[in-house]
C-alpha positions as CSV (number, residue, x, y, z in Angstrom):
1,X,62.3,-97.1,11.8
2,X,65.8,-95.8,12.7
3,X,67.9,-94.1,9.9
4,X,70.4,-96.8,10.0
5,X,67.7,-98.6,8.3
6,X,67.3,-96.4,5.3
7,X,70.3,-97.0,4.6
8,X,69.5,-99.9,2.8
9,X,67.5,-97.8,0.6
10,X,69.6,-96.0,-1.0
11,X,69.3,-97.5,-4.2
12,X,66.1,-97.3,-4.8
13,X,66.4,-93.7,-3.6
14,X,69.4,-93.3,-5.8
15,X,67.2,-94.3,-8.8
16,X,64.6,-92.1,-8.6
17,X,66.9,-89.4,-7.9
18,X,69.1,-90.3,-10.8
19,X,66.2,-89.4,-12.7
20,X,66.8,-85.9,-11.8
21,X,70.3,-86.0,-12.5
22,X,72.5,-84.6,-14.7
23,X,73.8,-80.8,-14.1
24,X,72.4,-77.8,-16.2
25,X,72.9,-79.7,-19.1
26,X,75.4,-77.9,-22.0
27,X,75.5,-75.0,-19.2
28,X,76.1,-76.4,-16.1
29,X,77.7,-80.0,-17.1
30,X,81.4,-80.0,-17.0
31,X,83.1,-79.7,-20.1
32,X,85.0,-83.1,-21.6
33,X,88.0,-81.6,-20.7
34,X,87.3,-80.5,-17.4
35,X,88.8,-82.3,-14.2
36,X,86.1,-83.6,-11.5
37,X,86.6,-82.3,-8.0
38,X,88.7,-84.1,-5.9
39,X,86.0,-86.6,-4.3
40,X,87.4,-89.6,-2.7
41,X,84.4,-91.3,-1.3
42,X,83.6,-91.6,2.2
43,X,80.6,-93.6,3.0
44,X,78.1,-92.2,5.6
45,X,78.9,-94.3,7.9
46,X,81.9,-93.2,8.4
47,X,81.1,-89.7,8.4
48,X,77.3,-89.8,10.6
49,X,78.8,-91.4,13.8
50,X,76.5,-92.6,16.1
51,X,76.2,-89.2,18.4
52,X,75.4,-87.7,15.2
53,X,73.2,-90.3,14.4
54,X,70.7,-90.1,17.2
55,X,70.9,-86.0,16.7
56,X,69.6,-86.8,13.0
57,X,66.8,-89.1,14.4
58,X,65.6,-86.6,17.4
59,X,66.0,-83.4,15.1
60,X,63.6,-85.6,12.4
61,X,61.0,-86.4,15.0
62,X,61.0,-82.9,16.7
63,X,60.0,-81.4,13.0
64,X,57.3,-84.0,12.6
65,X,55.7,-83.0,15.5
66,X,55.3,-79.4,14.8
67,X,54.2,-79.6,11.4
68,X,50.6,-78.5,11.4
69,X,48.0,-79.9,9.3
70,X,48.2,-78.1,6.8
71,X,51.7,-78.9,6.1
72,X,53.0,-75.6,7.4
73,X,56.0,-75.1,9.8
74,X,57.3,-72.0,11.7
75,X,56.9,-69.9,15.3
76,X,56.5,-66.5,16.1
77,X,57.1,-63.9,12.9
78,X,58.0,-66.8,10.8
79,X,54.5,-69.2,11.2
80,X,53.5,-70.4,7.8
81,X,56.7,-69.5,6.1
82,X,56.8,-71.5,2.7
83,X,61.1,-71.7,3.1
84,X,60.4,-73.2,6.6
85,X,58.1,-75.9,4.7
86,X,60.5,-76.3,1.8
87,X,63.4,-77.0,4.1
88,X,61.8,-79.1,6.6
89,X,60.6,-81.7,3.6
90,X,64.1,-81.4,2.3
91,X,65.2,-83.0,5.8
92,X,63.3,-85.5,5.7
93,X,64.2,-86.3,2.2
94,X,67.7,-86.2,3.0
95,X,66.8,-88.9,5.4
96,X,65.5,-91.2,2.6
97,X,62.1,-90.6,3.0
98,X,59.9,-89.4,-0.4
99,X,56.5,-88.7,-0.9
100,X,54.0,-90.8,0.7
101,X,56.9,-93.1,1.6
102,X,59.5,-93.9,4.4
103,X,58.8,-93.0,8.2
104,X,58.5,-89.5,7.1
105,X,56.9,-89.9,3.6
106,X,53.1,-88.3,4.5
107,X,55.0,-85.4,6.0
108,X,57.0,-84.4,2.5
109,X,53.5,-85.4,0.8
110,X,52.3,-82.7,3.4
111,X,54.9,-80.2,2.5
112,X,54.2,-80.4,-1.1
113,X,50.5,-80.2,-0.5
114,X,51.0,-76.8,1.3
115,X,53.6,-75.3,-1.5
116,X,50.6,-76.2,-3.9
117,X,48.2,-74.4,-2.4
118,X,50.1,-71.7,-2.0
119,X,51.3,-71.5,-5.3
120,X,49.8,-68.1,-6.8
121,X,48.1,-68.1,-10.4
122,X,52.0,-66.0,-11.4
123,X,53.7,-69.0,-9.6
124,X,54.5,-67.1,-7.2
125,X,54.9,-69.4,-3.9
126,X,53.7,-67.2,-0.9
127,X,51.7,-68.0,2.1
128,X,49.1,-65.0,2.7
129,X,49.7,-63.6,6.2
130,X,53.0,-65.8,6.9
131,X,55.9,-64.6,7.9
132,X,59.5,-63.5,6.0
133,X,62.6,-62.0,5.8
134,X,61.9,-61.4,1.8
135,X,59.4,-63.8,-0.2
136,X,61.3,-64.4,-3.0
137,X,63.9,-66.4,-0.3
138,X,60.7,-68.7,0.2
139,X,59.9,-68.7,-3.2
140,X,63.3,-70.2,-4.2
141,X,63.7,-72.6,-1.5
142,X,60.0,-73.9,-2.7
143,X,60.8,-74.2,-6.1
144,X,64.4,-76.4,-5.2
145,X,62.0,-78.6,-2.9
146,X,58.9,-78.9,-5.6
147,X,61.8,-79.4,-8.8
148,X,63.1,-82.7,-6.1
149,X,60.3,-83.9,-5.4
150,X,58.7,-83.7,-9.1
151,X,62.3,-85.0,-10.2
152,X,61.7,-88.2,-7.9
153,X,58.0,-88.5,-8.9
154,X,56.8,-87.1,-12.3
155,X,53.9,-86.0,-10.7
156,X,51.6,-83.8,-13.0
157,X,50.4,-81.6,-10.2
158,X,53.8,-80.8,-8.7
159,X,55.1,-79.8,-12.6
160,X,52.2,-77.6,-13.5
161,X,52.9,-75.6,-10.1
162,X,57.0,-75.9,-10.4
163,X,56.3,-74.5,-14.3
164,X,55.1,-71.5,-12.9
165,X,57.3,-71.1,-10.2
166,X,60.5,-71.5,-12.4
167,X,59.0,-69.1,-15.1
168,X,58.0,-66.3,-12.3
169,X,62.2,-66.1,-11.4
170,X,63.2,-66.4,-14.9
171,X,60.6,-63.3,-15.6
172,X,62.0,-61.2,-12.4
173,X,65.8,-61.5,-13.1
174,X,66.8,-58.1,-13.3
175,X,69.3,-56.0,-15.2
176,X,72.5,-57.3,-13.7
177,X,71.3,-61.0,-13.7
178,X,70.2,-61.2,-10.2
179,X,67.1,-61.3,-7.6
180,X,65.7,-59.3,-4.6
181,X,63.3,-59.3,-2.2
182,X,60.4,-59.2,-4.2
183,X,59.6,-60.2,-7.6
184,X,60.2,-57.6,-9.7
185,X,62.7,-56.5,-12.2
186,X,64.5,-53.8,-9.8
187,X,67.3,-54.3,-7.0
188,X,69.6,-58.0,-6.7
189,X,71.8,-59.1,-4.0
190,X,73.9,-62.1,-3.9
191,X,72.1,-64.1,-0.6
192,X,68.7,-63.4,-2.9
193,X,69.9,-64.4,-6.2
194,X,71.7,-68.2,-4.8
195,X,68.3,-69.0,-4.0
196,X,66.9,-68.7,-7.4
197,X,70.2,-70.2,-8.9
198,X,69.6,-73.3,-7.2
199,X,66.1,-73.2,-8.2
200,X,66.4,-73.0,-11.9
201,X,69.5,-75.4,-11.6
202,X,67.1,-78.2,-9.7
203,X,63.9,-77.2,-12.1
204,X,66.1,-78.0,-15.4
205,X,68.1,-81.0,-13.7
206,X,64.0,-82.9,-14.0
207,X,63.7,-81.6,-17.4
208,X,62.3,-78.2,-17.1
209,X,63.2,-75.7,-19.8
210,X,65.3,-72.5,-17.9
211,X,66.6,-70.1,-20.6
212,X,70.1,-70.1,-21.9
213,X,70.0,-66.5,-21.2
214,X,69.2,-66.2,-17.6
215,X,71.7,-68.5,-16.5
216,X,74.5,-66.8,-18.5
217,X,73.2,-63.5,-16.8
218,X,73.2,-64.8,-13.0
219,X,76.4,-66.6,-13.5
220,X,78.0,-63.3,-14.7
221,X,76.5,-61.6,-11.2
222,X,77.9,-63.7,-9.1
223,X,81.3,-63.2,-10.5
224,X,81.0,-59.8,-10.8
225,X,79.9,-60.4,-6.8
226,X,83.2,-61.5,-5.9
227,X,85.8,-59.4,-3.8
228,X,89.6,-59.7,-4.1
229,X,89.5,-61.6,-0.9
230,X,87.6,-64.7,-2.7
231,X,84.7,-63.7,-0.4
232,X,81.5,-62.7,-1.8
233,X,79.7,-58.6,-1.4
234,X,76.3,-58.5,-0.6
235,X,75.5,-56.0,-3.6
236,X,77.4,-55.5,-6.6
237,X,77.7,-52.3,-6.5
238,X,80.3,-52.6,-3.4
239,X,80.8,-54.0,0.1
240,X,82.7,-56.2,2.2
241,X,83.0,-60.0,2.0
242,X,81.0,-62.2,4.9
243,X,80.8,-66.0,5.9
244,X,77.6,-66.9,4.6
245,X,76.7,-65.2,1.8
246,X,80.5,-66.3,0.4
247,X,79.7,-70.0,1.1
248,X,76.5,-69.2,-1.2
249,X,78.5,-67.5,-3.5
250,X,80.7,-70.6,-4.1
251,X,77.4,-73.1,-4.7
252,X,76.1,-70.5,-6.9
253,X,79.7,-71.2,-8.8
254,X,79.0,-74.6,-9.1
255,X,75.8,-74.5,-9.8
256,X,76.6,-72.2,-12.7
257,X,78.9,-75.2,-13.8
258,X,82.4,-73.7,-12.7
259,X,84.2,-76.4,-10.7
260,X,87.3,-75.2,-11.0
261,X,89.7,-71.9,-11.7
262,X,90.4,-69.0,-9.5
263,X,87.2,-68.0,-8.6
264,X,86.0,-71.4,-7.4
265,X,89.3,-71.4,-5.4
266,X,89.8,-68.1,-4.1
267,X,86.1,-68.5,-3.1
268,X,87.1,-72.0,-1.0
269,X,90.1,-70.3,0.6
270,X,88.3,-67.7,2.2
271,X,85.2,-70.1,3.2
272,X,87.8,-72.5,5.1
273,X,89.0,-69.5,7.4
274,X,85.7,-69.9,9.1
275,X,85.9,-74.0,9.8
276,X,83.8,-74.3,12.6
277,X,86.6,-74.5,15.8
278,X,84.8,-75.8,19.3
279,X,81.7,-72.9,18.7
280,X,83.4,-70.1,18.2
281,X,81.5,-69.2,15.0
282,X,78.5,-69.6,16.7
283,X,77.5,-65.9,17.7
284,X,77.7,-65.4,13.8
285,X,74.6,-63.6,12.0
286,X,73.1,-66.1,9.9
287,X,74.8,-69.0,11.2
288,X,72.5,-72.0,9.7
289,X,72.6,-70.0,6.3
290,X,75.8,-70.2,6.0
291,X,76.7,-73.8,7.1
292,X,74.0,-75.2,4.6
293,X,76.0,-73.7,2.0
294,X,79.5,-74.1,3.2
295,X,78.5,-77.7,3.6
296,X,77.6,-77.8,0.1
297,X,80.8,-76.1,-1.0
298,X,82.9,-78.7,0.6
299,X,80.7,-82.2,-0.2
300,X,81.5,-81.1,-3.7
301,X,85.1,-80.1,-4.1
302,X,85.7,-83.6,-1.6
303,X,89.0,-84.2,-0.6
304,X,90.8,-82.6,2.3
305,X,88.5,-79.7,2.3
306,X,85.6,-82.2,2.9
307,X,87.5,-83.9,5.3
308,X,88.2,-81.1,7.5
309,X,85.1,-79.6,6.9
310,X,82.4,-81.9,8.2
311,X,83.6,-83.5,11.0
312,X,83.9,-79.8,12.0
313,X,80.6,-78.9,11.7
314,X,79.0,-82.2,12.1
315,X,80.8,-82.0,15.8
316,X,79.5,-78.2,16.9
317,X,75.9,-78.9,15.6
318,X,75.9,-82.2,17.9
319,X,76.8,-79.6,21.4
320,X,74.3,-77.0,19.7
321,X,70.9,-79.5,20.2
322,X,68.6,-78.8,22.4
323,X,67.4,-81.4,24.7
324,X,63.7,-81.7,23.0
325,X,65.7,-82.5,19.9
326,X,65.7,-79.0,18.0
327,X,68.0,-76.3,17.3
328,X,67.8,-72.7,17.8
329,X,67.6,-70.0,15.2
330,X,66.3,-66.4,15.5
331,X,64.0,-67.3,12.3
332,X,62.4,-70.1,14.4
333,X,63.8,-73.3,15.5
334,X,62.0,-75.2,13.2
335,X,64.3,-73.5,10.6
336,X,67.4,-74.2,12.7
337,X,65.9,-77.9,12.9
338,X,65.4,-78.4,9.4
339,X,69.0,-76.6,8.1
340,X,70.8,-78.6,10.8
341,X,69.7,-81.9,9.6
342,X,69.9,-81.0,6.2
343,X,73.9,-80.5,7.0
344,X,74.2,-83.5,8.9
345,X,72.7,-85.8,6.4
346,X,74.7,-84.5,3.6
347,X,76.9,-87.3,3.0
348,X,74.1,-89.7,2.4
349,X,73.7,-88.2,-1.3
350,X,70.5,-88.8,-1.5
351,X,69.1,-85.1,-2.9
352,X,69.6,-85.0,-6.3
353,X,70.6,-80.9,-6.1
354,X,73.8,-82.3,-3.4
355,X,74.6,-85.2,-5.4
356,X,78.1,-84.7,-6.7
């Protein structure tokens, strides 16, 4: 079934992802007074053109076929990495498939199968022997991917594991309101602590309870986080600003409910300075990283910066495919696949944690 077909879809999608709706509540909703970001709509057709489209379809089929059977992902130091498995069912879902249904429905059912069993008695979501940068990156992109998929289902098994996922990050917050490597209450850094943010904000979105508290602690670090340039320090206690981690720094804004005011804008200023421009961002450090973010950024403040923005990114991602469909990453290219089509699918709206 091509994509153009799914299209069709998107209500029913829309529905059950409507179900996971809703912001973080009194925290993250925007106030009655508050303006909504400038978001004149453009449909996906008009922004997935047809090169783009067949990119979307190749990079979908390439990650299908290297999903083993146990639902895992990844090559070389990063085999069996539960972020790789997160992300790759996230593209499929951003595709409008969902468990057990849609061309690539049995390989999300597979990804959530392999998060489960992999889900540690603590909650902790971490694949013995896999590889990783940090676990606790894999542990929060797991939890985003099990709070959508639970969101769209109300599947029993998928909240008991979530529960304890979303209660192991609320329990290894430290002092300054942030997250590390590991899970324990000691060291935080910004890339780290976005993660978790987006977590906990996709966990309470599907009715999970997440602590008043912890959210008004991590929203506080990522402020303090912030540089006079509007870009974002890796550490709090001082550094300079950097592409990716300040396009995280911006979602983790939103997702702490700030839309608008001068963080939100200084933080957008110094993200556009790095609009792709014909590949010459792409010997960056972290480059997928910070796109998925950046991407994010700009879907949801809309206007002008969207319509730079994608078109951009969307165009440098199509001459960055390889020719068996993937895209290279130093993690593995099954991550580079999966955060690729994640970008380029954006403006379907179909995951409920992109939905404006």
């Amino acid at each position: 079934m091509s994509r153009r077909a799914l299209h069709s879809r998107r209500d029913f999608v829309g529905a059950l992802a409507a179900v996971a709706g809703g912001g973080w509540l009194a925290l993250g909703a925007r106030s009655a007074g508050a303006a909504a970001p400038d978001n004149p709509e453009l449909s996906a057709t008009d922004m997935i053109t047809p090169e783009a489209e067949k990119c979307i379809e190749a990079g979908l089929a390439f990650l299908a076929s290297r999903q083993q059977d146990d639902g895992s992902f990844g090559g070389g130091g990063y085999s069996r990495d539960v972020a790789v498995a997160a992300l790759a069912g996230m593209a499929f879902m951003a595709g409008g498939s969902t468990p057990n249904r849609g061309p690539y429905g049995e390989h999300v059912e597979r990804c959530i199968k392999y998060l489960a069993d992999n889900t540690q008695d603590s909650g902790y979501i971490n694949a013995p022997g896999s590889g990783s940068h940090g676990p606790m990156y894999g542990h929060g992109f797991a939890t985003l991917f099990l709070a959508e998929t639970y969101g769209m289902t109300r599947r029993g098994d998928i909240r008991d594991k979530l529960s304890r996922a979303v209660n192991l990050i609320c329990n290894s917050q430290n002092g300054e309101g942030g997250w590390r490597y590991q899970p324990i209450r000691k060291e935080a850094d910004i890339s780290v602590t976005i993660c978790q943010i987006m977590a906990l904000r996709a966990a309470k979105n599907a009715g999970l309870h997440v602590p008043a508290e912890v959210v008004e602690k991590c929203t506080d670090y990522v402020k303090k986080s912030q540089n006079a340039d509007g870009g974002f320090m890796y550490m709090i206690s001082g550094g300079q600003s950097a592409f990716p981690r300040s396009a995280a720094g911006v979602v983790a804004l939103y997702s702490a409910g700030i839309y608008e005011g001068p963080e939100v804008e200084r933080g957008l200023a110094y993200v556009m300075d790095y609009i792709p421009a014909g590949g010459g961002f792409s010997r960056e450090s972290h480059y997928f990283y910070g796109h998925y973010y950046a991407v994010q950024a700009m879907w949801i403040k809309g206007g002008d910066f969207w319509r730079r923005w994608f078109p951009a990114v969307r165009d440098e991602l199509i001459v960055r495919q390889r020719k068996d469909g993937s895209w290279m990453d130093s993690i593995c290219q099954e991550y580079g696949t999966a955060m690729a089509c994640i970008i380029l699918q954006i403006p379907n709206n179909y995951l409920p944690i992109f939905q404006r």
